[in-house]
C-alpha positions in Angstrom: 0.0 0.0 0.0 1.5 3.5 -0.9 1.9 5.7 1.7 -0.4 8.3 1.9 -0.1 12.3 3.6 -3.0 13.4 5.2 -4.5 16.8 4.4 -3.1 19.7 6.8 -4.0 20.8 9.8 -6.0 23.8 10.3 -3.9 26.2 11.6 -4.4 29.2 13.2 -0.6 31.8 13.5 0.6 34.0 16.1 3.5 36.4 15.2 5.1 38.2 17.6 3.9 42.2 18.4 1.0 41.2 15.6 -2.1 39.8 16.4 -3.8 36.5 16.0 -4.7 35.5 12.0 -6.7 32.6 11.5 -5.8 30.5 8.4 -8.5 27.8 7.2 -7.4 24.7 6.0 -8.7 20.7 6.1 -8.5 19.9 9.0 -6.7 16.6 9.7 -9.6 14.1 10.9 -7.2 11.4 12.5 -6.6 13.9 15.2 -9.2 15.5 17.0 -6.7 18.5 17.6 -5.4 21.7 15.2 -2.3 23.0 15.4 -1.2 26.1 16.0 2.1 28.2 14.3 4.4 29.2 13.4 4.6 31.9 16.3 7.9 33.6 15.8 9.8 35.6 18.3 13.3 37.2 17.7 15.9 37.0 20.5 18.9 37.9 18.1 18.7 39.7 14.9 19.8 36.2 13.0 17.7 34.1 14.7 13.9 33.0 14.5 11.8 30.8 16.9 9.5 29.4 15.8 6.3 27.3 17.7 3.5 25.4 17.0 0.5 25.0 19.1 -2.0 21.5 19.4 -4.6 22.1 21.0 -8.2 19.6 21.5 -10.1 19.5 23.9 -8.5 17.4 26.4 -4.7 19.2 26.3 -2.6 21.8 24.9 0.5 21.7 23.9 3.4 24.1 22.5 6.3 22.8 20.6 9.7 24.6 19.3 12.7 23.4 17.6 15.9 24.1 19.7 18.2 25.5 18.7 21.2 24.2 20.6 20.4 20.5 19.9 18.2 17.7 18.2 14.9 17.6 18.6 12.1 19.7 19.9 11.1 21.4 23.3 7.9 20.9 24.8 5.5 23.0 26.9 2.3 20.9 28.7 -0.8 22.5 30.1 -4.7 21.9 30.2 -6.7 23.1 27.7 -9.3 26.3 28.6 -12.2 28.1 27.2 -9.9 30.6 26.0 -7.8 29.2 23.0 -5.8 32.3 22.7 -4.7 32.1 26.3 -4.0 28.5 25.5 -1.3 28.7 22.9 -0.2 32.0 24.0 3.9 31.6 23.8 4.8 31.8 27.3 6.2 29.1 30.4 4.3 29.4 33.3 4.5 27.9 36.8 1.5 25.6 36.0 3.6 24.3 32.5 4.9 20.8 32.7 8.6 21.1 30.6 9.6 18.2 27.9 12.9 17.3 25.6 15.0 19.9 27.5 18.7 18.8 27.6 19.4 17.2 31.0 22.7 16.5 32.3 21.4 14.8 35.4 18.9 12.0 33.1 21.0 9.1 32.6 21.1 9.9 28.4 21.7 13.3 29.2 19.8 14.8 26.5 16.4 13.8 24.9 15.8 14.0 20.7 11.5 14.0 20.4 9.6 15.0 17.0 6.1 15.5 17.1 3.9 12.7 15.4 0.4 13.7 17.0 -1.5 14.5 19.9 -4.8 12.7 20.5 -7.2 13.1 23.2 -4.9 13.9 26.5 -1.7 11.8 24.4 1.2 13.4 23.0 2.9 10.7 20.1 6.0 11.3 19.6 9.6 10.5 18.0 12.5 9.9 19.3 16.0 9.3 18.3 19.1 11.0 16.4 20.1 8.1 14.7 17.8 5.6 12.3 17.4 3.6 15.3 14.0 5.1 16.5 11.7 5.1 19.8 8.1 5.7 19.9 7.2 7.7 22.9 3.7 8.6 24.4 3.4 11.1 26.8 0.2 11.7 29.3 -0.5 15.9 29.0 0.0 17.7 31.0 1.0 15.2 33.5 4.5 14.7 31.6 3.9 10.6 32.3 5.7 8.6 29.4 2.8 6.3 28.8 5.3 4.2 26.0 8.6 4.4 25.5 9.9 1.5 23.0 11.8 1.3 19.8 10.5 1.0 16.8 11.3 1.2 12.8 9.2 2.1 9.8 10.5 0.2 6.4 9.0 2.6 4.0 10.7 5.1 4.9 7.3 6.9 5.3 7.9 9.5 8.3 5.4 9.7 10.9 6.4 13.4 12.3 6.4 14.0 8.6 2.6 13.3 8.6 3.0 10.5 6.7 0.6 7.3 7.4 0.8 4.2 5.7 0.6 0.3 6.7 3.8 0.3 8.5 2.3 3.3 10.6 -0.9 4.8 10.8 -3.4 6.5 13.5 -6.6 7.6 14.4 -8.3 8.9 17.3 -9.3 5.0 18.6 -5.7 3.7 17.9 -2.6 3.5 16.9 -1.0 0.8 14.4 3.1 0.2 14.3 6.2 -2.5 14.2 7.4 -2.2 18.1 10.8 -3.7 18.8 10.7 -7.0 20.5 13.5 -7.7 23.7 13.8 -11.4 22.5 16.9 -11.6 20.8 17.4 -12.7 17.4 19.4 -15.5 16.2 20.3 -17.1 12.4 16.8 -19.2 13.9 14.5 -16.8 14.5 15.4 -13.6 11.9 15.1 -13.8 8.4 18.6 -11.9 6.7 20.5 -12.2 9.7 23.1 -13.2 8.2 23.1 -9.9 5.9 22.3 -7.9 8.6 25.4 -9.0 10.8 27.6 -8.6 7.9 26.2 -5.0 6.9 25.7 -3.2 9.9 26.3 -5.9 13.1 22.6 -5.2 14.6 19.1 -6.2 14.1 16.1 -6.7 15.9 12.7 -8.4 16.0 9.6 -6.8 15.9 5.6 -7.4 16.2 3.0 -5.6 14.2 1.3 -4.1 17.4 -2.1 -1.8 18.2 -1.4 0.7 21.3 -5.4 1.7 22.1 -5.6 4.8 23.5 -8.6 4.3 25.7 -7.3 1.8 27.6 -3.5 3.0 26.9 -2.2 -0.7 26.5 -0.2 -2.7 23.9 -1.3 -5.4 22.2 0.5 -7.8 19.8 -0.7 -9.5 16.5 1.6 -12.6 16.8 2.6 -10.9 13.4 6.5 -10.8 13.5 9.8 -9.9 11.7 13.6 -8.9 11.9 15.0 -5.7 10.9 18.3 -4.2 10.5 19.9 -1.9 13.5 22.4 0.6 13.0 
């Protein structure tokens, strides 16, 4: 099956010292959310920051590239009446902070790209390498609901919006390849051989259903191996 893109978001844009222009596009159906950007704010005259707002009914949340690393930066907060107030660009005390840096976390730093945010769940993306984590995140709590590798063979990207049979969403569940911890062997991975001898690493996976009501993984008993960098 080809991959498919869904239609954009509709989005609605905040730029600094202006006020609050409201574009109309599709919105994107598979999430019951819109996102909101590009706000831009200018620290230094050569530099532009940029952040994107998604906001449903359940949660709100603001997202920014940084600038000093991989990844994006994450600010957490209920969702109010008032949507301006909402996804105005500013960290208050209430804010629950994600993907800063953080010398005193074990990895030190954390690499997330947004994939979604549906209901009170943000889906996210993680990993500076082709070896890649899916991570789901409880708003504004901060709780990681998930946190397990994953790989998509299409090289369909889902922070790219891109949905397909190797990855795909809606607002019931979600459908993806999560990493196994049993280890594979020349018995239980097809190509290991090839995948030793090209990059060392590999791993098996099962084609798996996370269901956002309940927030559980299930399996299919539907398995394969994949290369690992």
């Amino acid at each position: 099956m080809m991959p498919s893109h869904p239609p954009q978001r509709r989005a609605v844009q905040l730029a600094a010292g202006l006020g609050m222009s409201l574009g109309m596009s599709l919105g994107l159906g598979l999430i019951p959310g819109l996102a909101i950007g590009p706000a831009r704010a200018e620290p230094a005259p050569d530099t532009t920051v940029v952040w994107h707002c998604y906001r449903n009914a359940a949660a709100t949340v603001l997202a920014t590239e940084k600038t000093e690393s991989v990844g994006s930066r994450y600010l957490l907060r209920k969702t109010t009446a008032d949507l301006k107030a909402d996804c105005a660009v500013e960290q208050r005390p209430t804010d629950r902070v994600l993907g800063e840096d953080d010398p005193t976390n074990a990895k030190g730093w954390s690499a997330y790209n947004t994939i979604g945010l549906v209901q009170g769940l943000l889906i996210l993306d993680e990993g500076t390498s082709p070896d890649r984590s899916l991570v789901i995140v409880e708003v504004p709590a901060g709780r990681k609901i998930l946190d397990v590798g994953y790989s998509v063979q299409e090289g369909c990207s889902p922070s790219s919006g891109c949905q397909s049979e190797e990855f795909r969403f809606d607002d019931k569940e979600l459908t993806f390849w999560r990493q196994l911890k049993e280890k594979p062997t020349p018995k239980n991975c097809q190509g290991y051989a090839g995948f030793m001898k090209t990059t060392g690493s590999a791993a098996l996976e099962e084609r798996s259903v996370f269901t956002f009501a309940t927030r559980k993984v299930a399996g299919s008993g539907t398995k394969r191996c994949t290369v690992r960098q």
